[in-house]
VOGU-3710 file (C-alpha; in Angstrom, 3 decimals, decimal comma):
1> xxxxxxxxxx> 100,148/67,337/-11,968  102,971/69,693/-10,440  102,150/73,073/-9,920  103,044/75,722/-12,961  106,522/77,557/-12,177  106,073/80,293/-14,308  109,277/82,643/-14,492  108,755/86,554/-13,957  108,533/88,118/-17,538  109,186/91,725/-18,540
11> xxxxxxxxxx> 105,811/92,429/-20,824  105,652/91,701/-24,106  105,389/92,978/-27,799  102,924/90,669/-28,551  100,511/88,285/-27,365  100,392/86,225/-29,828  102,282/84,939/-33,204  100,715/83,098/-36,108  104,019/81,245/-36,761  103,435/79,807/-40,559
21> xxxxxxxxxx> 100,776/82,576/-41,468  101,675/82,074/-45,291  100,575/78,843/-45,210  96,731/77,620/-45,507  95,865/76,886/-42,164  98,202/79,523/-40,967  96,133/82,338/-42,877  93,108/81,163/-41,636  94,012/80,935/-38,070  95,246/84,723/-39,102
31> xxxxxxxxxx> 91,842/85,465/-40,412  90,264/84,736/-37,443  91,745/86,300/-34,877  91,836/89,521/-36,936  88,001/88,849/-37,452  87,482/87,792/-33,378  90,333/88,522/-31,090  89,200/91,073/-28,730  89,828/94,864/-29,079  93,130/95,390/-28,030
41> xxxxxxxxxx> 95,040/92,384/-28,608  98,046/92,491/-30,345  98,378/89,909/-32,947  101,730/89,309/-35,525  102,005/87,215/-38,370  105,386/85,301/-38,541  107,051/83,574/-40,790  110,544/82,795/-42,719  109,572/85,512/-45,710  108,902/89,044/-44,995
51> xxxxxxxxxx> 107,934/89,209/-48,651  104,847/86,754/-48,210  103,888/88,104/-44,658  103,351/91,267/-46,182  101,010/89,981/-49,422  98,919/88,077/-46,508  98,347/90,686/-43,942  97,501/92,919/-47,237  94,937/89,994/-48,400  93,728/90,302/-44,667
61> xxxxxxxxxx> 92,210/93,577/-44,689  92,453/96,848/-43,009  92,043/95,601/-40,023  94,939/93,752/-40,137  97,038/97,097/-41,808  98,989/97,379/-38,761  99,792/93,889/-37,938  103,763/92,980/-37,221  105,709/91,262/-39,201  108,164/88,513/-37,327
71> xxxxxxxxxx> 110,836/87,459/-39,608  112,096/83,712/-38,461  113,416/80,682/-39,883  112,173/77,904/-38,111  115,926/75,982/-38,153  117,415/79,717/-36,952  117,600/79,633/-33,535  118,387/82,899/-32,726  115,454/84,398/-34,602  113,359/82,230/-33,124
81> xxxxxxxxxx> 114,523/82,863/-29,365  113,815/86,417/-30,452  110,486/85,408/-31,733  109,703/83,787/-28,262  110,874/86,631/-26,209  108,672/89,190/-27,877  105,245/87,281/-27,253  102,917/85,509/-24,593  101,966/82,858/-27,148  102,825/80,930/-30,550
91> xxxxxxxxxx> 100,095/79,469/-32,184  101,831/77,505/-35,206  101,122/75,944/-38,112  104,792/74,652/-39,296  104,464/71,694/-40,048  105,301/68,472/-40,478  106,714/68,853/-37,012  109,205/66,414/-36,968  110,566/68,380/-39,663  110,263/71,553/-39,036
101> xxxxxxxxxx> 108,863/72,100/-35,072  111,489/71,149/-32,298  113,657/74,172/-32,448  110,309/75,789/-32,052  109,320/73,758/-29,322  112,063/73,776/-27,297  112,586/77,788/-27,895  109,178/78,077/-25,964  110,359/75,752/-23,067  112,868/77,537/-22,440
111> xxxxxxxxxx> 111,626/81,109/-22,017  108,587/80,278/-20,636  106,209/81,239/-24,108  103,044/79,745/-24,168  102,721/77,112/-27,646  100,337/75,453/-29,530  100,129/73,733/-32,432  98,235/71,268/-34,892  100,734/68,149/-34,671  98,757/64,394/-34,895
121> xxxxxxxxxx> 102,518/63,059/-34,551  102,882/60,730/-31,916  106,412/60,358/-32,360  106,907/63,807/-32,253  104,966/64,426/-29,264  106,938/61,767/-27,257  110,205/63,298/-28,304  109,055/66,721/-27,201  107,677/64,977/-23,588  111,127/63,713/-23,071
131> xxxxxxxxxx> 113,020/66,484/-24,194  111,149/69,608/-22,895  108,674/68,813/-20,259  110,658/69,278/-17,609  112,381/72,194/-19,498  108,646/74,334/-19,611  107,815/72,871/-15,892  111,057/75,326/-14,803  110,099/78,289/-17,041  106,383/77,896/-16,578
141> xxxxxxxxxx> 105,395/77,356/-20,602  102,504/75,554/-21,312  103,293/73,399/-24,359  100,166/72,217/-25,982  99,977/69,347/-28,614  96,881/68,754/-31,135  94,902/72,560/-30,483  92,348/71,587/-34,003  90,254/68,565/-34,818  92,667/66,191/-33,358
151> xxxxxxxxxx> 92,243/66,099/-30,312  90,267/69,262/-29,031  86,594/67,755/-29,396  88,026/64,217/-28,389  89,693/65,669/-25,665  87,499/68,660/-24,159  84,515/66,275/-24,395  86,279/63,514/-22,204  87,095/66,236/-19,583  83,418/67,582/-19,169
161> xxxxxxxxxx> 82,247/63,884/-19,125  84,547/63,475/-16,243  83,557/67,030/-14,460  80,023/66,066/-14,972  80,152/62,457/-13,058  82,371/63,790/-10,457  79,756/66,505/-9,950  77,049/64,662/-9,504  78,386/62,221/-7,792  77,925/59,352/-10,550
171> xxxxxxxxxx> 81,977/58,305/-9,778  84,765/57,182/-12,458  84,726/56,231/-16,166  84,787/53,430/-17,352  83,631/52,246/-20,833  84,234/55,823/-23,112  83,465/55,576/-26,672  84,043/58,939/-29,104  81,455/58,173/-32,333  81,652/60,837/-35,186
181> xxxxxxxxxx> 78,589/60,781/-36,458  78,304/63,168/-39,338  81,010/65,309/-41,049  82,056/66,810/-43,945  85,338/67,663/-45,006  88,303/66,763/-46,211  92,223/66,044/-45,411  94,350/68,587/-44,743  97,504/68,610/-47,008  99,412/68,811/-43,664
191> xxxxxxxxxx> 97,709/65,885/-41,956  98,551/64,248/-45,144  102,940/65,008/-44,957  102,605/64,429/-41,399  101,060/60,949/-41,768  103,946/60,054/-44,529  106,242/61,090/-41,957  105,050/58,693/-39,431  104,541/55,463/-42,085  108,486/57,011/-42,929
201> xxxxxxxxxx> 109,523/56,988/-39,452  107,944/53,529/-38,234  109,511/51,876/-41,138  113,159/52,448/-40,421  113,011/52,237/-36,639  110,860/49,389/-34,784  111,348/50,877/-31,393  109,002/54,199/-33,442  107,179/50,862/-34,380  106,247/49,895/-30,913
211> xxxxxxxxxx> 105,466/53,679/-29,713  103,288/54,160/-32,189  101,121/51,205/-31,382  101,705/51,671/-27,822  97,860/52,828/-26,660  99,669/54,500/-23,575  102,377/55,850/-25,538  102,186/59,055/-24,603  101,430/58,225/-21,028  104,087/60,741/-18,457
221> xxxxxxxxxx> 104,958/57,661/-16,695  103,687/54,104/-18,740  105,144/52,186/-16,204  101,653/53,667/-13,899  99,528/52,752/-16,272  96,856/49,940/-15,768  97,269/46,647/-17,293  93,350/47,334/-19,064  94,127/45,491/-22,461  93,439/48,088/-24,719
231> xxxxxxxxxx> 93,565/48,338/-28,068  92,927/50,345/-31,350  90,107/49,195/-32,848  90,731/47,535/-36,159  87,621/46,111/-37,760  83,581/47,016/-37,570  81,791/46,756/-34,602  78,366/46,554/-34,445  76,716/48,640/-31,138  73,212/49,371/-31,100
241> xxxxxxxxxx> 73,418/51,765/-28,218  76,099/53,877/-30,358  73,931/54,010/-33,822  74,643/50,602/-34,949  77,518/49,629/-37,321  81,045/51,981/-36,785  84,136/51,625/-38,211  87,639/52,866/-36,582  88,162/56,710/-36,894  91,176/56,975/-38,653
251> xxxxxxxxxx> 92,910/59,969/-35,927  91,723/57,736/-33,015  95,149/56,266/-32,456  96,203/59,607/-31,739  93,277/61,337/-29,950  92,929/58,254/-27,820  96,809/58,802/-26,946  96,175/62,472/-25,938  93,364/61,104/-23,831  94,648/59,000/-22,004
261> xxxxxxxxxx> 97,533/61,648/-21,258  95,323/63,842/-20,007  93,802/61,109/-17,704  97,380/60,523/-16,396  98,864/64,012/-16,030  95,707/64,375/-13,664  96,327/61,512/-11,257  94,028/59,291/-13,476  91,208/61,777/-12,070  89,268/60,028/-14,845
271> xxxxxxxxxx> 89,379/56,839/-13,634  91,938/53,651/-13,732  89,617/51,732/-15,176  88,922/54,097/-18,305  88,710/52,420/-21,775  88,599/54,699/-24,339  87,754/54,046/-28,210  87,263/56,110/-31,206  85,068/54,824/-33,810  83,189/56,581/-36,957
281> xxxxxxxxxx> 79,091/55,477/-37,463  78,649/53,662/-40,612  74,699/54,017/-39,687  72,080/50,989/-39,490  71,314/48,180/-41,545  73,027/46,394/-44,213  73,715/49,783/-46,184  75,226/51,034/-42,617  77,415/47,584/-42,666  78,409/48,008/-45,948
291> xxxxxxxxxx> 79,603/51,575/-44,988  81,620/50,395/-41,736  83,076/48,259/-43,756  84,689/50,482/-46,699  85,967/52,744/-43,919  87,520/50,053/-41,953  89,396/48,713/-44,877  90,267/51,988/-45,983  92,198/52,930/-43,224  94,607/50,558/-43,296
301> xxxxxxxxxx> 95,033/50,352/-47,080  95,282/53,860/-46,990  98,882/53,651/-44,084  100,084/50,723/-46,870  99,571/52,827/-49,780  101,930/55,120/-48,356  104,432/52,525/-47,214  104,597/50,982/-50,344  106,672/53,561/-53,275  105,086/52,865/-56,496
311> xxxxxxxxxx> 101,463/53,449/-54,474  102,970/56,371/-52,337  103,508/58,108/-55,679  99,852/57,482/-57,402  98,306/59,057/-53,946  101,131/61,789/-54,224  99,442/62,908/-57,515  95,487/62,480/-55,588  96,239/63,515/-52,035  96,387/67,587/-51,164
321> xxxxxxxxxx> 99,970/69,032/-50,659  101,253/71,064/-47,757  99,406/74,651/-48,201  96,869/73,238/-50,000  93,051/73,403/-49,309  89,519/73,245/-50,044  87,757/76,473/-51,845  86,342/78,442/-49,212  82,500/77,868/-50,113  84,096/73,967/-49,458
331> xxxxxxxxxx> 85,076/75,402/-46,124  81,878/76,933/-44,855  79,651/73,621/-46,011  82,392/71,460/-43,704  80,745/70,419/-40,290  81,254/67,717/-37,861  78,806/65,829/-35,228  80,698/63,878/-32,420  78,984/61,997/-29,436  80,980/60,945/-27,080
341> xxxxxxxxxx> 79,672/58,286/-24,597  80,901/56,689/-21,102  79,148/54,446/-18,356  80,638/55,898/-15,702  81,363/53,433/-12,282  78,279/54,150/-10,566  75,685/52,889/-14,130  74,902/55,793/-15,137  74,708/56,448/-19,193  76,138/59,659/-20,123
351> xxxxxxxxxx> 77,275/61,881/-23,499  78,747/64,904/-24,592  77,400/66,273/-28,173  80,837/68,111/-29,451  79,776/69,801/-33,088  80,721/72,654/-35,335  80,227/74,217/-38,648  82,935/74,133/-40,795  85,137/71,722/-42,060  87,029/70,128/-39,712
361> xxxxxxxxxx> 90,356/70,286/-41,105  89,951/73,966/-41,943  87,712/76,228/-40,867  86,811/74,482/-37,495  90,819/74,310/-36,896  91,575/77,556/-37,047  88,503/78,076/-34,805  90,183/76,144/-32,791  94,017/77,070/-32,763  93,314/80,481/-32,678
371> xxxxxxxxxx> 91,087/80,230/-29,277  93,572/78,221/-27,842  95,995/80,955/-28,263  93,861/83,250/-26,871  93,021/81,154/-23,966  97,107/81,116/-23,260  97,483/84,694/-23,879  94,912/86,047/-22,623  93,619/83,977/-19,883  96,661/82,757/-17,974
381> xxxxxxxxxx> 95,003/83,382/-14,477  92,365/81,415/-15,267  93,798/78,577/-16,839  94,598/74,650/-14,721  97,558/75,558/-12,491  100,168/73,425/-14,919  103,029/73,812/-16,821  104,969/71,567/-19,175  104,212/69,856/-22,281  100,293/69,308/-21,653
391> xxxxxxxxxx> 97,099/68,303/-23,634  94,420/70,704/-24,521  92,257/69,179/-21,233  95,424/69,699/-18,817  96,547/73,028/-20,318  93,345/75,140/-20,795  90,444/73,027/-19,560  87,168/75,085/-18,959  88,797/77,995/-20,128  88,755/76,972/-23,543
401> xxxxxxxxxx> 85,068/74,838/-23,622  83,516/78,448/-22,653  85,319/79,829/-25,828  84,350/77,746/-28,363  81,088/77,754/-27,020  81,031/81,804/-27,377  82,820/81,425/-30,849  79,865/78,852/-31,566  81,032/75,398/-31,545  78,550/72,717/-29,223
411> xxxxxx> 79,593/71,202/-26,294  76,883/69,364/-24,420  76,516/66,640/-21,683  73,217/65,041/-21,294  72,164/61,777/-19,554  71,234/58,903/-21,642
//
């Protein structure tokens, strides 16, 4: 991965900007780093109403009294290259991002701000690689995809599975199998206009068709990548080493994406011969078969439901809209328990126990986002020497593992 280029900067008014802080993820993410930024750090809230900004940074306390307001459409340009100028970092939480995010995006790239968002869109990502990679190589931006539950555990916990066999000399990854084995928690309303977007999207165009199913789609050169026959996994698969009976994790196709991006923006430091899967435990037994089962047909006959109108419109009335959420005792009971296992080229059995309190979509997100912008902030001299549109792994690395684990999140890598 070529060497960061970062552009000299005057200082800044801010280090970072919650860009959507009126929404639900976007207040959270607020919440937090009011609650756990360090002293000193100077935090804004931005956002297209001045109006709302002000009623959330009053719901956020007095410590948050003195917060800026940033005042930006995200389809105005100008207020958002003003945005971008003032700050180290956006963390936002505009969304969907093919929608709303490329002016954003590409605002960042070119004055070399530091971004990070929530997107699962694969179609969005790939636009942004093509059209502002080499744009945030030149002004030294790191432009960071997927900073919550997809892909950070998926992602981080790959890396240290990697640092670990390297370090002890075990050598390359091979088989690599993320299993979520406990969680509660719900769908964002984000995740869930995102997703719509994508079904949307794949429908009109089949080139968006072939990306999206495309296990290297994301890959910064695909003709490099090996020949391995991967796949997404589509039905149950029964694995006695993994907990018996799993089903396909319904984010998979995109945290396996992000993955393997990571593996490839670092010369394949991974391994060429890395297959990686993401698959949800049903548990053991007929009752654990049974389970594997409803999720795997669930999936699917969830992406048709929203293809098809008259059933897009029953789950429109069911499913959670954007800036909707769960209550917030619903938000503190939320966890998630995530082993991720490889048999690395030399035989040796290895797995990295990711897990937080909180649920996922929510609470552990904003955990999430909100040390990620920290991490780019804060921590530039510590951070992989990169630049460009990047992955959480690439962009942050270590940096951010040692902040989640001080902000209380579990990542572990033990043998066997």
């Amino acid at each position: 991965m070529p060497p960061a280029k970062r552009q000299s900067q005057p200082e800044h008014e801010h280090d970072v900007v919650v860009f959507g802080a009126t929404g639900f993820v976007g207040r959270l993410t607020a919440t937090y780093l009011v609650e756990h930024a360090p002293e000193g750090t100077r935090i804004a809230l931005g956002g297209r109403s001045r109006s709302k900004l002000e009623r959330v940074r009053e719901e956020l306390g007095p410590a948050a009294a003195q917060l800026p307001l940033v005042e930006a459409d995200s389809q105005d340009d100008e207020a958002l290259a003003r945005m971008v100028a003032s700050t180290r970092a956006v963390a936002t939480t505009v969304g969907p991002y093919h929608a709303y995010g490329m002016p954003l995006l590409q605002a960042c790239a070119a004055a070399g701000t530091h971004y990070a968002d929530l997107t699962g869109e694969v179609l969005f990502m790939r636009r942004a690689i093509d059209t502002a990679h080499d744009k945030a190589m030149a002004s030294g931006a790191r432009i960071v995809h997927t900073c919550g539950f997809d892909s950070i555990p998926s992602d981080l916990g790959v890396l240290l599975l990697h640092e670990a066999a390297r370090d002890r000399g075990l050598g390359e990854l091979g088989e690599t199998t993320f299993v979520l084995r406990r969680t509660r928690g719900g769908f964002s309303g984000g995740t869930i206009a995102s997703m719509k977007g994508q079904v949307d999207e794949a429908r009109r165009d089949q080139a968006a068709r072939r990306l999206m199913l495309d296990p290297h789609g994301l890959s910064p050169d695909r003709s490099a990548e090996p020949d391995n026959g991967e796949r997404d996994p589509m039905g149950v698969v029964r694995d006695d080493e993994l907990g018996g009976w799993l089903a396909p994790f319904v984010m998979g196709s995109v945290n396996s994406r992000v993955v393997r991006r990571s593996n490839a923006l670092q010369g394949h430091a991974y391994g060429r011969g890395l297959r990686y899967r993401e698959l949800m435990l049903g548990g053991a037994g007929p009752v654990g078969a049974a389970r594997a089962g409803a999720i795997a047909a669930a999936i699917p006959a969830m992406f048709g439901g929203l293809a098809i109108p008259p059933t897009r419109m029953l789950l429109d009335r069911l499913l959670p809209d954007p800036g909707e959420g769960p209550s917030e005792r619903s938000r503190e009971r939320g966890f998630f328990e995530i082993d991720v296992h490889t048999r690395t080229t030399g035989g040796e059995h290895l797995r990295c126990r990711v897990a937080a309190q909180g649920d996922p979509g929510y609470k552990a997100t904003a955990v999430m986002l909100g040390e990620s912008a920290l991490a780019l902030a804060l921590d530039e001299a510590s951070l992989p020497d990169a630049a460009g549109v990047l992955t959480p792994a690439t962009a942050m690395g270590d940096v951010l593992v040692d902040r989640l684990r001080a902000a209380g999140h579990t990542y572990v890598v033990a043998t066997g």
